[in-house]
PAZAPA-4460 file (N, C-alpha, C; in steps of 0.05 Angstrom, whole numbers, plus 32768, in hexadecimal, padded with zeros to 4 digits):
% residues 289
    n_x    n_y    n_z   ca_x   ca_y   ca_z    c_x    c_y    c_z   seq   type   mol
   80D6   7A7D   8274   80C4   7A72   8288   80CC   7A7B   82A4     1      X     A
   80E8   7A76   82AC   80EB   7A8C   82C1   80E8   7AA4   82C3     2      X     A
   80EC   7AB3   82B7   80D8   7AD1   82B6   80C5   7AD2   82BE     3      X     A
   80B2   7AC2   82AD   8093   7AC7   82AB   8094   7ABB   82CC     4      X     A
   809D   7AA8   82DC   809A   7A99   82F8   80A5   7AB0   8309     5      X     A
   80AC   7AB8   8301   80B9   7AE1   8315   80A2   7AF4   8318     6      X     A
   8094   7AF2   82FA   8083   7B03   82FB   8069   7AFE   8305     7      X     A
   8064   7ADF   8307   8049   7AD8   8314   8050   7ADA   8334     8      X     A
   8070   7AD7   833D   8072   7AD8   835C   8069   7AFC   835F     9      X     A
   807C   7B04   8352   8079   7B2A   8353   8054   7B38   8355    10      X     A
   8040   7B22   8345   802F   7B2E   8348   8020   7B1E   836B    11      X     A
   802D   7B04   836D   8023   7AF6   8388   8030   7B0D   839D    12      X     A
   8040   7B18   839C   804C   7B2B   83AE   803F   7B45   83B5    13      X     A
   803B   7B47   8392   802F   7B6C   8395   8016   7B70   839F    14      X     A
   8007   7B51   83A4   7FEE   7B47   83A9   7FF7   7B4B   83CD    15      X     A
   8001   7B42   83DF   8007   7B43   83F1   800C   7B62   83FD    16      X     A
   8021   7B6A   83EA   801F   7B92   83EB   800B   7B9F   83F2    17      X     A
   7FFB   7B94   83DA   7FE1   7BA9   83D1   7FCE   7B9D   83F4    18      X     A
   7FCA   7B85   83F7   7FBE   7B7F   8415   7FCD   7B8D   8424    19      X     A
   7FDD   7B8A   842B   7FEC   7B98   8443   7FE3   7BBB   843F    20      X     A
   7FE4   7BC1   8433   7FE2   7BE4   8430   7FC4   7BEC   8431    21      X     A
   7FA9   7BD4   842C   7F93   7BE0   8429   7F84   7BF1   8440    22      X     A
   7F8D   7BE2   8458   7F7D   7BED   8468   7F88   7C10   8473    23      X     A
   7FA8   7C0F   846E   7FB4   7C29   8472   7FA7   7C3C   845F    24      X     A
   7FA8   7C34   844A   7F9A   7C47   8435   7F76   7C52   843D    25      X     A
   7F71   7C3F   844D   7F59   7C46   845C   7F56   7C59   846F    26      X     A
   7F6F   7C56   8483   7F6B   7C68   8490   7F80   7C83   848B    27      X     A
   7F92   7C80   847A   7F9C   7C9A   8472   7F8E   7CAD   8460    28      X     A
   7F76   7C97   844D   7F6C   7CAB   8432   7F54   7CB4   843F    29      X     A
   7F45   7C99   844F   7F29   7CAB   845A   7F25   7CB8   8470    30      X     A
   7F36   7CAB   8481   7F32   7CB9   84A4   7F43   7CCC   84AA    31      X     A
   7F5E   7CD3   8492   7F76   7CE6   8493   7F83   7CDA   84AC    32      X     A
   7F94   7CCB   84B4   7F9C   7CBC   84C9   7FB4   7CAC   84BE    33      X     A
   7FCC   7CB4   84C0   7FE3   7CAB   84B7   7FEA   7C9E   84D2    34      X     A
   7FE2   7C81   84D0   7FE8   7C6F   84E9   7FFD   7C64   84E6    35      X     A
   801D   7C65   84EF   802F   7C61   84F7   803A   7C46   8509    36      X     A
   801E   7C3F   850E   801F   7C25   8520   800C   7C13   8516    37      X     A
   8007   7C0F   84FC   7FF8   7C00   84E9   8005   7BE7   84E4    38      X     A
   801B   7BE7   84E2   802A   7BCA   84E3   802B   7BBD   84FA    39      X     A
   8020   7BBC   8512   801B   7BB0   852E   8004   7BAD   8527    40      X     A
   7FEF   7BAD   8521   7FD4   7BA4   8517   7FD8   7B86   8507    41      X     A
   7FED   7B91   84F1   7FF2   7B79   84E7   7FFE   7B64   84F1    42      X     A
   801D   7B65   8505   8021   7B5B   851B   800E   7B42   8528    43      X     A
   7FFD   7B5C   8533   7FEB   7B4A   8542   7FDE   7B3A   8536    44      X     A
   7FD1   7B3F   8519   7FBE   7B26   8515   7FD6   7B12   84FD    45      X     A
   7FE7   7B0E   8507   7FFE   7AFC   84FC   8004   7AEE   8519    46      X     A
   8007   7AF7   8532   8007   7AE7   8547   7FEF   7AD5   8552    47      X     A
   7FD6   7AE8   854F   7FC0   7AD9   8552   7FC1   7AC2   853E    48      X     A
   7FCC   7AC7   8522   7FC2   7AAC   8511   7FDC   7A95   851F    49      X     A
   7FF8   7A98   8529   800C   7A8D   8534   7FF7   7A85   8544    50      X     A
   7FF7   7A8D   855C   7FF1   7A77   857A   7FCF   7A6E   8573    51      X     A
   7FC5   7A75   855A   7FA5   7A65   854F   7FB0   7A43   8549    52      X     A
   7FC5   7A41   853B   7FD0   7A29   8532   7FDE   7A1F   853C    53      X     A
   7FF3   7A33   8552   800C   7A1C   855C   7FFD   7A18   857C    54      X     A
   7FF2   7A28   857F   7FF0   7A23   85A1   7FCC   7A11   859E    55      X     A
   7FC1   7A12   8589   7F9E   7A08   8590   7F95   7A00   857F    56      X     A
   7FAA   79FA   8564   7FA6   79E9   8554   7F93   79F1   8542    57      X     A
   7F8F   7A04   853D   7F73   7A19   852C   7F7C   7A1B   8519    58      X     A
   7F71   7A19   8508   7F6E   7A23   84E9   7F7B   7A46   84EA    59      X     A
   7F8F   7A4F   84DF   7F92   7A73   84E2   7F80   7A7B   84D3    60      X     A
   7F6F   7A6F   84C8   7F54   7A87   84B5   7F48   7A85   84C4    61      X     A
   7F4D   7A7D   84DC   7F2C   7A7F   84EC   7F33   7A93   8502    62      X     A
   7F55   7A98   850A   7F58   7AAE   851E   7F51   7AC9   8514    63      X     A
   7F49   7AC9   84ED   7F39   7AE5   84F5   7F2D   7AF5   84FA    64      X     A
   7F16   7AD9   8505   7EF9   7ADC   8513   7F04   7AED   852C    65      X     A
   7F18   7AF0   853B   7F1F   7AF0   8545   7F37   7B0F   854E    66      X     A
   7F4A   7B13   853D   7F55   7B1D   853A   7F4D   7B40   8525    67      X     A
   7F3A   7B32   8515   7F2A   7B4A   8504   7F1F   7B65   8513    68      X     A
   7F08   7B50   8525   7EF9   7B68   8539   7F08   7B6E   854F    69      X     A
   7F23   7B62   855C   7F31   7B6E   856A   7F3A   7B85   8563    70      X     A
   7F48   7B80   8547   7F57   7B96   853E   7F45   7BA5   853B    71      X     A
   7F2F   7BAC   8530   7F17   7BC1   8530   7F0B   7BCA   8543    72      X     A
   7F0F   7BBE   8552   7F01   7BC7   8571   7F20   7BDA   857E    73      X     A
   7F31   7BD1   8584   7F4D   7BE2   8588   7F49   7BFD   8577    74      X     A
   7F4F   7BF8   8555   7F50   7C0E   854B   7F38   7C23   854A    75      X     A
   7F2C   7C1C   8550   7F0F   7C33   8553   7F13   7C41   8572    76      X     A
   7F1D   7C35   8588   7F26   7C3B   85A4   7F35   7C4D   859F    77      X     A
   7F4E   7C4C   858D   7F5B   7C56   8589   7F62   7C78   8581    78      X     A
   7F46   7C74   8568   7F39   7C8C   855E   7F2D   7C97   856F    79      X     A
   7F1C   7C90   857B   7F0B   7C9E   858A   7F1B   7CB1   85A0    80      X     A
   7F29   7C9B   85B3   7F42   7CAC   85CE   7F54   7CB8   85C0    81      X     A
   7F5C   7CB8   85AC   7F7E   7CC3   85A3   7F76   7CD6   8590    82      X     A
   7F65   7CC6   857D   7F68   7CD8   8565   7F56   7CF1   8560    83      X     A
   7F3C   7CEE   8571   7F2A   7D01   856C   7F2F   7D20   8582    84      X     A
   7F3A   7D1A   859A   7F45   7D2B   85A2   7F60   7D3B   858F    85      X     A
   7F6E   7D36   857C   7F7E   7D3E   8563   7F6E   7D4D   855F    86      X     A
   7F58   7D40   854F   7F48   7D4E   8537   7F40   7D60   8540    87      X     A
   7F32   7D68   8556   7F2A   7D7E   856B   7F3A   7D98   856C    88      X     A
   7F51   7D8D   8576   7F62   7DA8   857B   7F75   7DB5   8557    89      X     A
   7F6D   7DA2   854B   7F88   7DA5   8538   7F76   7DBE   8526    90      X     A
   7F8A   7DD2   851D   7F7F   7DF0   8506   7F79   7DE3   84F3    91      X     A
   7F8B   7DCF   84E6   7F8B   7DC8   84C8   7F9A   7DA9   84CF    92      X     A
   7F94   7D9F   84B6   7F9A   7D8C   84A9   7FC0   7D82   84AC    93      X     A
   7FCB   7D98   849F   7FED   7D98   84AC   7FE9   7D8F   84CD    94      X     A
   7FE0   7D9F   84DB   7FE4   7D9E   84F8   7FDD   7D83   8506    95      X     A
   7FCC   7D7B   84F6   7FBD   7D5C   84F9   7FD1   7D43   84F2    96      X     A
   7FDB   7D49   84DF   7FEF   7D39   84D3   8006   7D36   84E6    97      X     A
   8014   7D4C   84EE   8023   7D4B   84FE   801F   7D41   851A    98      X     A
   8007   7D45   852A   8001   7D3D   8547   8000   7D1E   853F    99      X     A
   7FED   7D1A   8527   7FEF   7CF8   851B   8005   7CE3   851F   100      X     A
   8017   7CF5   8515   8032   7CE9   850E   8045   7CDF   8526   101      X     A
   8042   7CF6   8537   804D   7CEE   8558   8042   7CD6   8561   102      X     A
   801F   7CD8   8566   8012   7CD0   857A   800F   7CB1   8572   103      X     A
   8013   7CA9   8556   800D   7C8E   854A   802E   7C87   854B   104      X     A
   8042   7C92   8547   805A   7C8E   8551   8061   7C7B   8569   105      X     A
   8056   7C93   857B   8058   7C85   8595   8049   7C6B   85A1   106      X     A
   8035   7C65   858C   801B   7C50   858F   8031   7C3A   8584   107      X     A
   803B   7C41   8571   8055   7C29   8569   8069   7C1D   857F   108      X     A
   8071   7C2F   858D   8081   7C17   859F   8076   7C15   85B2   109      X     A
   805E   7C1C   85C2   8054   7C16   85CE   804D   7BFD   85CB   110      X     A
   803F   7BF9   85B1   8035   7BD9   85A4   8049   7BC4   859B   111      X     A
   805F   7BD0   85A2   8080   7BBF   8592   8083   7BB4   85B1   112      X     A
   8088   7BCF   85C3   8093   7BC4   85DF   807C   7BB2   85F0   113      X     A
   805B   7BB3   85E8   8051   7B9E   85F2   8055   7B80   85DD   114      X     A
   8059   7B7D   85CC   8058   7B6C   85BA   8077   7B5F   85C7   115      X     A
   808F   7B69   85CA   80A6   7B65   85D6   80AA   7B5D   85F1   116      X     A
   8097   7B64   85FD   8093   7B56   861E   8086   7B40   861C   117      X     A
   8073   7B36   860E   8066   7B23   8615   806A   7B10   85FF   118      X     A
   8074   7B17   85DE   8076   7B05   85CA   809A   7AFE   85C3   119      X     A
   80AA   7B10   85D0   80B9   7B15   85C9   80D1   7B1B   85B2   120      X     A
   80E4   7B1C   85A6   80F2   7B2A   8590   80F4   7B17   857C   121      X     A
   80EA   7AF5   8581   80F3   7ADF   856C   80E1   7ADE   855D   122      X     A
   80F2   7AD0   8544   80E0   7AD1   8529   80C9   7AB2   852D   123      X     A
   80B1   7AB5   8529   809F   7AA8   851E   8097   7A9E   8506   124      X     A
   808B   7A84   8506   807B   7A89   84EC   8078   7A64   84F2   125      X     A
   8068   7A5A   84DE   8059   7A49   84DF   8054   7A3D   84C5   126      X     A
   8051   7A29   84BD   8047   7A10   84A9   802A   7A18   84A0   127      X     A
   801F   7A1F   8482   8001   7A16   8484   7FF9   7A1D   8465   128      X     A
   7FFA   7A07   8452   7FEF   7A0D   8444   800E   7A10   842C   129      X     A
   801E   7A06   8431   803D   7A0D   8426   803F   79F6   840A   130      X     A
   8026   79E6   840D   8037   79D9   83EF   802E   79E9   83D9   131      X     A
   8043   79D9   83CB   8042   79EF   83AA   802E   79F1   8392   132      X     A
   8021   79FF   8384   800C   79F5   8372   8018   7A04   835C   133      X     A
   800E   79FA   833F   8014   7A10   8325   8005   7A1A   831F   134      X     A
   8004   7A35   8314   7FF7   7A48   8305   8006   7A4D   82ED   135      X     A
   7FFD   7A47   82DA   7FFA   7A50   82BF   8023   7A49   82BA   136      X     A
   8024   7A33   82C9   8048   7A29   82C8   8052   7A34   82D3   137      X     A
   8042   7A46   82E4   8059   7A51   8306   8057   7A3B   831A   138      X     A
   8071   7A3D   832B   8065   7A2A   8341   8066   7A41   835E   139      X     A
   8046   7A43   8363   8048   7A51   837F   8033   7A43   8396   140      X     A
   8043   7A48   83B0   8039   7A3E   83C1   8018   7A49   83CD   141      X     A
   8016   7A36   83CF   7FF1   7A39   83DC   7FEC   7A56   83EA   142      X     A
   7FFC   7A5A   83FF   7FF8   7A67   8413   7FFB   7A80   840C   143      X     A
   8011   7A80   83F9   8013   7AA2   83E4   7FFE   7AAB   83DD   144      X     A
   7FF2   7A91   83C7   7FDB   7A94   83AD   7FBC   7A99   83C9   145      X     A
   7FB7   7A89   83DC   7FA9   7A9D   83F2   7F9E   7AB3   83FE   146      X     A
   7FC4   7AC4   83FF   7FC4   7AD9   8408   7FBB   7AEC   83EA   147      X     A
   7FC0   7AE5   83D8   7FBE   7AF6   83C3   7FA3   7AF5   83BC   148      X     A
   7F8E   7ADD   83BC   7F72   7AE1   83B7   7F6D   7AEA   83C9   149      X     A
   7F72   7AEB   83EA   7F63   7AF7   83FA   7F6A   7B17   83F7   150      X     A
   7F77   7B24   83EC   7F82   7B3F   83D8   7F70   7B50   83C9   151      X     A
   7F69   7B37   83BB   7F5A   7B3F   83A4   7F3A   7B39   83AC   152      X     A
   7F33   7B2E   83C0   7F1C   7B2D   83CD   7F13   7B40   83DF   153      X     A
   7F25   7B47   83F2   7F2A   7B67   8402   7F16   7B7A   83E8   154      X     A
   7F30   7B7F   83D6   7F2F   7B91   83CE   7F0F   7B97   83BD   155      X     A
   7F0C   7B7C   83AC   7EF2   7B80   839E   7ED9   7B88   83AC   156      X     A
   7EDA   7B7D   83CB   7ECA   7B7D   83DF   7EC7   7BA2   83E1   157      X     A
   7EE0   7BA9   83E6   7EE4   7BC8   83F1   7EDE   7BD8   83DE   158      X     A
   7EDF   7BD2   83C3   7ED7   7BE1   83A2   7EBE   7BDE   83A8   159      X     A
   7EAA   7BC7   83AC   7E91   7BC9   83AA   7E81   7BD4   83BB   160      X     A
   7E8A   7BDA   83D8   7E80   7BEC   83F5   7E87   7BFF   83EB   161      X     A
   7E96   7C0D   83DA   7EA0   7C2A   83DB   7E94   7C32   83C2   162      X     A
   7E8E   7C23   83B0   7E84   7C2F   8397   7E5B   7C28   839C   163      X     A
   7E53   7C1C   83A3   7E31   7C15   83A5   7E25   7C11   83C0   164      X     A
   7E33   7C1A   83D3   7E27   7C23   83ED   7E1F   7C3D   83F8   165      X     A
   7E10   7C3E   840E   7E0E   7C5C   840F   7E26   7C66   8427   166      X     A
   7E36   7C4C   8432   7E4D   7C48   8448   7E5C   7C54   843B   167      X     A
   7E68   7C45   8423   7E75   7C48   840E   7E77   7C69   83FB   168      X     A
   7E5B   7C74   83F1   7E5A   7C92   83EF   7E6B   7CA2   8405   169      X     A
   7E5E   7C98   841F   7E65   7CAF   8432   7E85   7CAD   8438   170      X     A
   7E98   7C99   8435   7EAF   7C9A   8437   7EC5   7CA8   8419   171      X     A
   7EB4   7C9B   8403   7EC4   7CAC   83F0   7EBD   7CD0   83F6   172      X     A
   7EA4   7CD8   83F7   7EA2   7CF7   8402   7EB2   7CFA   8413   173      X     A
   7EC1   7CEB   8425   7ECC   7CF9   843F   7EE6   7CF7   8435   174      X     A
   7EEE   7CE7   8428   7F09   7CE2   8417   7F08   7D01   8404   175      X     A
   7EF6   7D03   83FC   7EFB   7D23   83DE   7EF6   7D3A   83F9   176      X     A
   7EE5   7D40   8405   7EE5   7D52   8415   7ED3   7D52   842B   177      X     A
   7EE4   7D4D   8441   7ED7   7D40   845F   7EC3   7D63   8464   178      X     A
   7EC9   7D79   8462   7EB7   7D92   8470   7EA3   7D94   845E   179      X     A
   7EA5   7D8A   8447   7E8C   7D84   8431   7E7B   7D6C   843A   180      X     A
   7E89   7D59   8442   7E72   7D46   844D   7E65   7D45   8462   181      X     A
   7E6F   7D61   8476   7E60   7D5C   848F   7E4E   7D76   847D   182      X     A
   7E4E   7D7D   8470   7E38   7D96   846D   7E1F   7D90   8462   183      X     A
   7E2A   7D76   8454   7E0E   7D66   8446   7E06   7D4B   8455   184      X     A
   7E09   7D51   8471   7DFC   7D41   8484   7E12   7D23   8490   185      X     A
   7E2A   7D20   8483   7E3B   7D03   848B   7E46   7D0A   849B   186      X     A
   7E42   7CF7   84B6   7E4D   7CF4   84C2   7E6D   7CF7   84CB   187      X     A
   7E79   7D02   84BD   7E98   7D04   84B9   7EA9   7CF0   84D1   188      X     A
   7EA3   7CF9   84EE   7EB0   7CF0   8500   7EA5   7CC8   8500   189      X     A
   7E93   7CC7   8501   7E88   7CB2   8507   7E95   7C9E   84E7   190      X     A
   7E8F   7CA9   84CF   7E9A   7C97   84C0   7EB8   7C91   84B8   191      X     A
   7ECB   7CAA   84C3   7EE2   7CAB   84C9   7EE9   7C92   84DC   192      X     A
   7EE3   7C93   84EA   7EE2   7C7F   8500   7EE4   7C63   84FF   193      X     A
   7ECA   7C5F   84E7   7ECD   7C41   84E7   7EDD   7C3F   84CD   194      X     A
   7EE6   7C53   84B8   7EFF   7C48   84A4   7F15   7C40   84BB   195      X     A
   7F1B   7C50   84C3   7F3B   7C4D   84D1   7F36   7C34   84E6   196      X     A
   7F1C   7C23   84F3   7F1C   7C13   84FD   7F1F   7BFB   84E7   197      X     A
   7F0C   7BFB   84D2   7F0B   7BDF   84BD   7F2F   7BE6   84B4   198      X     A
   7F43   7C00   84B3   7F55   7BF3   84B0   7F69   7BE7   84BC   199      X     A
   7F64   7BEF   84DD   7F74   7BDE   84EB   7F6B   7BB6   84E2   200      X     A
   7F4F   7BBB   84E5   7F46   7BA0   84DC   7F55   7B8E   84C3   201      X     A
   7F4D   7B9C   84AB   7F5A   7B91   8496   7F82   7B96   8499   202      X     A
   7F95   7B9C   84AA   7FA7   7B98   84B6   7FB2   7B78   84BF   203      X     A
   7F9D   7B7D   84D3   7FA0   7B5B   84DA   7F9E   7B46   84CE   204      X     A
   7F81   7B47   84BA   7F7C   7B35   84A8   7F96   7B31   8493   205      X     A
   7FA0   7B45   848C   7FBD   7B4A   847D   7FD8   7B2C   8488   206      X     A
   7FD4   7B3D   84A6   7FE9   7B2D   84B6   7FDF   7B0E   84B9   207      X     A
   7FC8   7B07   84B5   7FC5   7AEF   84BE   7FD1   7ADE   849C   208      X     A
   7FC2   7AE8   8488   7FCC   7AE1   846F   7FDE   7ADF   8470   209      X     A
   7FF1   7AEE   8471   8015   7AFA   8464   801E   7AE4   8478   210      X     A
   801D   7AE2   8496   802C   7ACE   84A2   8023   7AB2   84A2   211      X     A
   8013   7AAE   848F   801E   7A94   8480   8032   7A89   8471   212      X     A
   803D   7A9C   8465   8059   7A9B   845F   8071   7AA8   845F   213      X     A
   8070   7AC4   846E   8083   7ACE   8477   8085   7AC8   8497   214      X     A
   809E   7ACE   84A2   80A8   7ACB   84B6   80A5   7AEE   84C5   215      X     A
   809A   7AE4   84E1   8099   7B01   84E8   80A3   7AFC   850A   216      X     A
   80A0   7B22   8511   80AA   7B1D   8530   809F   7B36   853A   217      X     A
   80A1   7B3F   854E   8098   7B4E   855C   809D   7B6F   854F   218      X     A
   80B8   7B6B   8547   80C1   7B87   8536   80C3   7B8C   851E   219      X     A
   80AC   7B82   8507   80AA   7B80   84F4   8097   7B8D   84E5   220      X     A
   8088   7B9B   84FC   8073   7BA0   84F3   8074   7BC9   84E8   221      X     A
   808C   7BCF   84EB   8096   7BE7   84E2   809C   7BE7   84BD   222      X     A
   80AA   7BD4   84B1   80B1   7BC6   849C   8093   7BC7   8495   223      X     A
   807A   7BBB   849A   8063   7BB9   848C   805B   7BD3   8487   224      X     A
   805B   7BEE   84A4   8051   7BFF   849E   8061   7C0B   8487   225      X     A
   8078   7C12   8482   8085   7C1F   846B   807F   7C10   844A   226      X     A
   8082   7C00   8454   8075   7BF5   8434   805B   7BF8   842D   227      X     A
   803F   7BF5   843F   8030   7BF9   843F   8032   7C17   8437   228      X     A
   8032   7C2E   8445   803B   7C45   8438   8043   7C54   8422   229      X     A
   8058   7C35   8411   805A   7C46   83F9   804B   7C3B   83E8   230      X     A
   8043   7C25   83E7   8027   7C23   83E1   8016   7C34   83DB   231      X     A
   8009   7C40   83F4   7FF6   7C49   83EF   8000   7C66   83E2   232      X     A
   8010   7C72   83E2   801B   7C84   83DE   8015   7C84   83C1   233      X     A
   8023   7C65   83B6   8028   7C67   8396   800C   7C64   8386   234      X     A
   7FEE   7C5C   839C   7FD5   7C5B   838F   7FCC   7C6D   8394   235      X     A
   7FD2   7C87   83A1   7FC8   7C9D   83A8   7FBE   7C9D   83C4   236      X     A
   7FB6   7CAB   83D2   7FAF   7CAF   83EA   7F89   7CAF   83EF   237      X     A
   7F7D   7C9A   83F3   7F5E   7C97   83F4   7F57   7C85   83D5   238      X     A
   7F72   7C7E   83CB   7F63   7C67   83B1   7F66   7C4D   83BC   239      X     A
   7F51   7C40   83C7   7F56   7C33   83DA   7F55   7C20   83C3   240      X     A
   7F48   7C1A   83A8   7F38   7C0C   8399   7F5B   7C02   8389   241      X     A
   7F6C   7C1A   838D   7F83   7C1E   837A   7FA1   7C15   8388   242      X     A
   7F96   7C09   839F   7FAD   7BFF   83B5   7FB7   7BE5   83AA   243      X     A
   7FA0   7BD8   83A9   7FB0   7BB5   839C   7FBC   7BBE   8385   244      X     A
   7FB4   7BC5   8376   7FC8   7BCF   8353   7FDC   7BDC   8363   245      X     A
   7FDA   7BED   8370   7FFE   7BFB   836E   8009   7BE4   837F   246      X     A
   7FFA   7BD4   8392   8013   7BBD   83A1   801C   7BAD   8389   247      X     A
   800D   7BA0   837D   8012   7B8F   8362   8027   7B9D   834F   248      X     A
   8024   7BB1   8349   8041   7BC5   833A   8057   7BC2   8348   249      X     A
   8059   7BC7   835F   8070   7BCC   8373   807B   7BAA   8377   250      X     A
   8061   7B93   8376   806E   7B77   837D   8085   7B73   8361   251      X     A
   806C   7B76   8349   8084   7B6A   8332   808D   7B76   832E   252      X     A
   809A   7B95   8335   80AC   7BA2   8333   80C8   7BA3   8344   253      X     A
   80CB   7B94   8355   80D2   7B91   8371   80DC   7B6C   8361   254      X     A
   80C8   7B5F   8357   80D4   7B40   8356   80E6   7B48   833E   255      X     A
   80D9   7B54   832A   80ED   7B55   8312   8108   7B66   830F   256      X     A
   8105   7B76   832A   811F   7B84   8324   8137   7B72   8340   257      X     A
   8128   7B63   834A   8138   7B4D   835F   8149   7B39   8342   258      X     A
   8134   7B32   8339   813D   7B1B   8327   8158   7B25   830B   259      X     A
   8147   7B45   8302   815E   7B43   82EE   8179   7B4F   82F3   260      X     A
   817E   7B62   830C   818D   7B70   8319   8193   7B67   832C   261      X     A
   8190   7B66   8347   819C   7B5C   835E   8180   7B54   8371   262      X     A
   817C   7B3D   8381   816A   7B3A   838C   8172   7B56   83AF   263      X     A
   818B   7B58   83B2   8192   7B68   83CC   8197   7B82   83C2   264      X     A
   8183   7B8C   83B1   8179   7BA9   83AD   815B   7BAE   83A8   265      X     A
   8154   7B9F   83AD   8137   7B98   83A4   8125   7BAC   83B8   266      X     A
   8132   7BBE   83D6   8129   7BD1   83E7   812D   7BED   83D1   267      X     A
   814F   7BE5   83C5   814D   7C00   83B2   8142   7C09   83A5   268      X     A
   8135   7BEB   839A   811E   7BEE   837B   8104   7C02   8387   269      X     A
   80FF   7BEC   839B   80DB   7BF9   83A6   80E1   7C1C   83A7   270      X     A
   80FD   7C21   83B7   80FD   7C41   83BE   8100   7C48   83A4   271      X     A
   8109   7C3F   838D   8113   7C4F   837A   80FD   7C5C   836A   272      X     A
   80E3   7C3C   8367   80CA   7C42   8359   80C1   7C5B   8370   273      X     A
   80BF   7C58   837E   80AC   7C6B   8392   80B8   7C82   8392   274      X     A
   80D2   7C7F   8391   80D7   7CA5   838A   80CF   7CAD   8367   275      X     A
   80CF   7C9C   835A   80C5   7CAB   8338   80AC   7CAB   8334   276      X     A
   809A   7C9D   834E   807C   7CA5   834E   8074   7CC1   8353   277      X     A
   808B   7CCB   8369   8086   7CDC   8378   8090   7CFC   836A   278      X     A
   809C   7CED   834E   80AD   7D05   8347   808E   7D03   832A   279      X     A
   808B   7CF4   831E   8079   7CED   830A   8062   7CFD   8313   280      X     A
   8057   7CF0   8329   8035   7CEB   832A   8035   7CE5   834E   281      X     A
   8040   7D01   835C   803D   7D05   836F   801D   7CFF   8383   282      X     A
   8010   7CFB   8379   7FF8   7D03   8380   7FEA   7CE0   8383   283      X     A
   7FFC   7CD1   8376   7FFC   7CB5   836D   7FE5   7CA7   8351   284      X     A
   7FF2   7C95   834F   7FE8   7C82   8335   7FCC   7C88   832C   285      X     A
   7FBC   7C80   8346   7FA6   7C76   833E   7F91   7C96   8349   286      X     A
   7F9C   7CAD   8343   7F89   7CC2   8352   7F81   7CD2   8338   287      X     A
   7F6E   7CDB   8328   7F67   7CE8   8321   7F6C   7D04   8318   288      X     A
   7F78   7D0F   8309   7F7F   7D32   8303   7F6A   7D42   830D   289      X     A
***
């Protein structure tokens, strides 16, 4: 019975993963945009849901009314001033990657050192939704079991826009080959644009969930982007559909190797899976031959 209560937390976890990484996988698989400062997105809409409840007494599902189209409105700003001047000058794809890598770099402490002036370096977090319920003779708290349907709701949501829309067509074409879809009329720049904005969006929404029960601070939001990363890494790069499954692998792989080995290697475990993905099925899990 404790096992099986490991493995229902491991998948409440990998549920949390697989959120946290969707929107990166958005903008790394469709917009090619390896954002570096994606965990300050999350940040932010983990502070917005903080001062929704402690400072005004709000419900935090309602600061995403709030915090959603901020973050989407920022990250599209973002693209537009920073990134599309990149795409402009850059020969290739390498060259892109690399100006990427600086320029969203530097967008990181820029967003650490404003988050540090005005929120400052202490840890947060807040009450909401913490008593315990059972599943199937687990006992997990509300606020987990939450974050994990709101996971699996993301995601079904993002399966069904990407597989029976014509939004949806034009992003998987730009995902298989962006100079092929501007030849058959897509927009490339324009739909680029709003992936990498819905994923600063779905970022926040992340942060408002997750800091329901984790504790966060101003410099934390580096820790999301790297996990988030191997994530997406381990569902492939543009399986956006294949992000919650590899977070969900990585949670109960990550709880079960806490539980039967050491819980203070449990950083080793994640790197360990993620390097035999990489040696396996470089290309990741969920990508197609």
């Amino acid at each position: 019975m404790v096992l099986f209560e490991v493995f229902i937390n491991g998948i409440i976890l990998g549920g949390m993963y697989g959120l946290i990484a969707l929107g990166l996988n958005l903008q790394y698989g469709v917009a090619r945009i390896l954002n570096l400062s994606y965990g300050e997105f999350f940040v932010g809409g983990a502070f917005i849901a903080f001062f929704a409840i402690m400072l005004w007494q709000v419900n935090p599902l309602l600061s995403l009314f709030v915090s959603m189209p901020l973050a989407f409105a920022l990250s599209w700003l973002i693209y537009q001033v920073l990134m599309v001047p990149l795409i402009r000058r850059a020969p290739d794809q390498d060259a892109l990657d690399a100006d990427v890598v600086l320029v969203t770099f530097g967008l990181f402490f820029v967003f650490q050192g404003l988050a540090l002036v005005y929120w400052s370096g202490d840890l947060r977090g807040y009450s909401f939704l913490s008593s315990p319920i059972h599943v199937l003779g687990a006992t997990v708290a509300m606020n987990r079991l939450l974050a994990f349907v709101g996971a699996c709701v993301i995601a079904v949501v993002l399966f069904l826009v990407l597989r029976y829309t014509r939004f949806g067509a034009a992003l998987r074409a730009i995902t298989i080959d962006p100079v092929a879809a501007g030849l058959v009329g897509i927009d490339v720049r324009k739909y680029s644009a709003l992936a990498f904005a819905t994923g600063g969006a779905l970022a926040a929404a992340a942060g408002m969930l997750v800091s329901t029960f984790v504790s966060f601070s101003a410099t934390t939001g580096v820790g999301y982007t790297l996990k988030a990363l191997i994530v997406v890494i381990m569902a492939g790069v543009g399986r956006v559909t294949g992000t919650l499954a590899a977070g969900l692998l990585l949670g109960v792989v990550e709880s079960l190797g806490g539980y039967l080995i050491d819980p203070a290697l449990t950083i080793a475990i994640n790197f360990a899976l993620f390097m035999l993905i990489l040696l396996l099925r470089p290309t990741g899990l969920f990508t197609r031959a």
